[in-house]
C-alpha positions in Angstrom: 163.7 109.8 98.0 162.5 111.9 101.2 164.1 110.1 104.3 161.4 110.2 106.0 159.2 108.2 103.5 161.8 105.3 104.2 161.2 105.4 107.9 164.8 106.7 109.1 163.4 109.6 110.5 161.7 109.8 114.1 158.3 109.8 114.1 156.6 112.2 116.5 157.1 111.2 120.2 159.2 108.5 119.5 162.7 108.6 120.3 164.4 106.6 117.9 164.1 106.1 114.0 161.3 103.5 112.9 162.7 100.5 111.7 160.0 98.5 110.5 156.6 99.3 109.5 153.6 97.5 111.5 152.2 95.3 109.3 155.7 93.4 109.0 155.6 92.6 112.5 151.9 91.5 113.1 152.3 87.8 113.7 150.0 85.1 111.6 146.4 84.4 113.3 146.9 82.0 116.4 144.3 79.4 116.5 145.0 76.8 119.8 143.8 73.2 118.2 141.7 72.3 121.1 139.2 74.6 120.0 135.9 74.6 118.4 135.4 74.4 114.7 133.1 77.2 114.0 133.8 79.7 116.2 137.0 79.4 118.0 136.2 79.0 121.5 138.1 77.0 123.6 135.9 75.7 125.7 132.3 73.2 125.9 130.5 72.0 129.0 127.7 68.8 129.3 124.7 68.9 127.6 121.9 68.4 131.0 118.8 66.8 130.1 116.1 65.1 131.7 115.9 61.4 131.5 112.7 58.9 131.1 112.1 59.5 134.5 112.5 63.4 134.2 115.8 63.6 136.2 118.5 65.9 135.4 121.7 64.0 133.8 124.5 64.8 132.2 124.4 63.4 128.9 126.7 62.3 126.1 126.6 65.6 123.8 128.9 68.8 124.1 127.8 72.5 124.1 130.3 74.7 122.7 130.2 78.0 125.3 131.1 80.4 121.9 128.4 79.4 119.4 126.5 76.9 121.6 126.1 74.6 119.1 126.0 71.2 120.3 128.1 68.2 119.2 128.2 64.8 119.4 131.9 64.3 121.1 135.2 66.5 121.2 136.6 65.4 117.7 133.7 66.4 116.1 133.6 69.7 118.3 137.4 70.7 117.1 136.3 69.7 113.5 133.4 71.9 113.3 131.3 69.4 111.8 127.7 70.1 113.1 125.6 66.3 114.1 122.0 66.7 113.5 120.3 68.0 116.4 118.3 65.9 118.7 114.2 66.2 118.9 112.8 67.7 121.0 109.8 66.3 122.6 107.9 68.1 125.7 107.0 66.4 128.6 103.6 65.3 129.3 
């Protein structure tokens, strides 16, 4: 077998023989678990919404800043499970 099919021999502009071929050394997909369930991101912010009396408020739901999908509370968020989303209904 050639020697250099086994990896013994420098490869060009390196200085020492190759030991181990890439894919052995790639590590296995890192996923943090306070993340979201759909996308990855690892990171949400308050829903805002206007109330009865059409004042700004933070409400209740979560927006996830990958997807933006909204969700009902964190567990639900690192689950992926999308809630039903609320109705809209316009002002007036």
């Amino acid at each position: 077998m050639d020697a250099r099919r086994r990896g013994n021999i420098p490869a060009p502009g390196c200085s020492g023989p190759v030991l181990y071929k890439q894919s052995v050394m790639q590590s296995p997909k890192y996923s943090p678990a306070n993340s979201c369930g759909f996308c990855g991101a690892t990171s949400y912010r308050r829903v805002v919404a206007r109330d009865t009396l059409g004042v700004l408020r933070a409400t209740e739901r979560l927006l996830c800043t990958g997807c933006t999908r909204e969700f009902p509370d964190v567990k639900t968020w690192r689950q992926g499970r999308q809630d039903t989303p609320a109705a809209f209904s316009p002002a007036g």
